[in-house]
N, C-alpha and C positions, 0 to 999 in steps of 0.2 A: 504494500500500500504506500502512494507517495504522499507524505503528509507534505512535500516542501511546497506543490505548488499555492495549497490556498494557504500557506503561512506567506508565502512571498507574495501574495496579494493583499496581506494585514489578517488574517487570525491570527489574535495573539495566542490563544488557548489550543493548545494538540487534539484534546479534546473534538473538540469543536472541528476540527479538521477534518479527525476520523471521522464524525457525523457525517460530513462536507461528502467527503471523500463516496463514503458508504451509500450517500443517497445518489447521489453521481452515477455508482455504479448500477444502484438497485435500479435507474431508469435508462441507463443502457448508452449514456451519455460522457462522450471523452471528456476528462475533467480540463486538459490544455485546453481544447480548442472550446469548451465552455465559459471556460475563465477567460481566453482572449476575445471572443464572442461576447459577453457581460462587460468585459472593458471598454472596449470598445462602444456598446448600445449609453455606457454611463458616459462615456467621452462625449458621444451626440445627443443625451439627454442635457448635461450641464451645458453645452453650448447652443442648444435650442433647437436642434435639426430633428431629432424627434418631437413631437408635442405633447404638451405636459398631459393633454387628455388620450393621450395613448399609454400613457403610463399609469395603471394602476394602484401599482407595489414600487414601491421607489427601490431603486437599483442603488443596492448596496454591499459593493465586495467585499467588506471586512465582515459580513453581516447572516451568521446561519442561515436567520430564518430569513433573512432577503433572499439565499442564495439558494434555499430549498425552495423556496417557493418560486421562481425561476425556473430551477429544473423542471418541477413540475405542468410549469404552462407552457415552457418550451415539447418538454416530450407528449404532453398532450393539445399543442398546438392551441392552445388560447390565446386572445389578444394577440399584444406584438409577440407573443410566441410563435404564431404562428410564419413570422417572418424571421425572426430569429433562427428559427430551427432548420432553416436552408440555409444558412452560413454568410460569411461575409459581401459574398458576390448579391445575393436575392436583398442582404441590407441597402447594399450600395446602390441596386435599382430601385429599391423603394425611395429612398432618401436623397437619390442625387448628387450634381454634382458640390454640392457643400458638404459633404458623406465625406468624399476623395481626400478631402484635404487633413482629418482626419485619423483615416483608414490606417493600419497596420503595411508595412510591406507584406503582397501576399506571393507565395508562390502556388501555382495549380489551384490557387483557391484557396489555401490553407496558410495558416501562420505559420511561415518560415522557421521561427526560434523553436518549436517545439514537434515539426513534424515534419522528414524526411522524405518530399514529393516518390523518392524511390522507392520507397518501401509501402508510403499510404496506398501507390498505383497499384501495387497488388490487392489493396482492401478493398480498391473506389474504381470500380471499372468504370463508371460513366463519368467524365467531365461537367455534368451541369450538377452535381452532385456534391453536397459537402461532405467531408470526411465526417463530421460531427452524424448529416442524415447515413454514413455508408454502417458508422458506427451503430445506431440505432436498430437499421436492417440486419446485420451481421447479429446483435444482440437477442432482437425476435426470433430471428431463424435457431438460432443458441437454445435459446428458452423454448423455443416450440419443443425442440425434437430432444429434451430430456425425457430419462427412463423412470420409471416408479420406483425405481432405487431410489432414490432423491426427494425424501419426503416433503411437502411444501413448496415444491415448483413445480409451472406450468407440466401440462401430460404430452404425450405426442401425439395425435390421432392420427389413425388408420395404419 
């Protein structure tokens, strides 16, 4: 488990990390490219390119219950989740060219600093696709096809 990225975005508590970390996974969401995702949406919330009636839950990264609550309308696609959750490119067309100026360097779509285009290519066959949605997919398909060995996760059908 990495606890360093949401400590390197301000929890101060480990605690709190593991939570971070744990619910991240429990919804099948890369914790990098969520955290660079969430920094970013709060970079264009504080400078006004989002509006402030699309924001619900105020976006805040040092912030458990901001950040659970985030994953969650991201992986169920609510509100600005729903854009969120196609990744940086579907931000940038919503939001425009004042988005750009902004924006992370991206490479293939993804944030550079933390994911290896070489390697995601093998996760993310289609390009209009974010690693974060490739993740997601990869995660369902995981969870479908577990056995009844595994008490308390999803079954397999047929």
């Amino acid at each position: 488990m990495n606890l360093f990225t949401p400590m390197a975005y301000g929890f101060e508590d480990y605690r709190e990390a593991v939570k971070c970390t744990a619910t991240l996974d429990r919804y099948g969401l890369d914790m990098f490219e969520f955290f660079g995702i969430m920094n970013f949406a709060k970079t264009l919330c504080d400078n006004g390119i989002i509006p402030k009636n699309q924001i619900d839950i105020e976006i805040v990264i040092d912030s458990l219950a901001s950040m659970e609550t985030w994953a969650k309308k991201i992986s169920l696609r609510e509100g600005l989740g729903q854009i969120l959750a196609d990744g940086f490119h579907r931000i940038l067309r919503e939001f425009g060219e004042e988005a750009k100026a902004y924006a992370p360097s991206l490479v293939k779509g993804m944030h550079p600093l933390v994911h290896n285009p070489r390697i995601a290519g093998h996760l993310c066959q289609r390009p209009d696709q974010s690693i974060l949605q490739c993740f997601i997919m990869r995660r369902t398909i995981r969870n479908g096809n577990r056995d009844k060995s595994q008490p308390g996760r999803p079954q397999a059908t047929g």
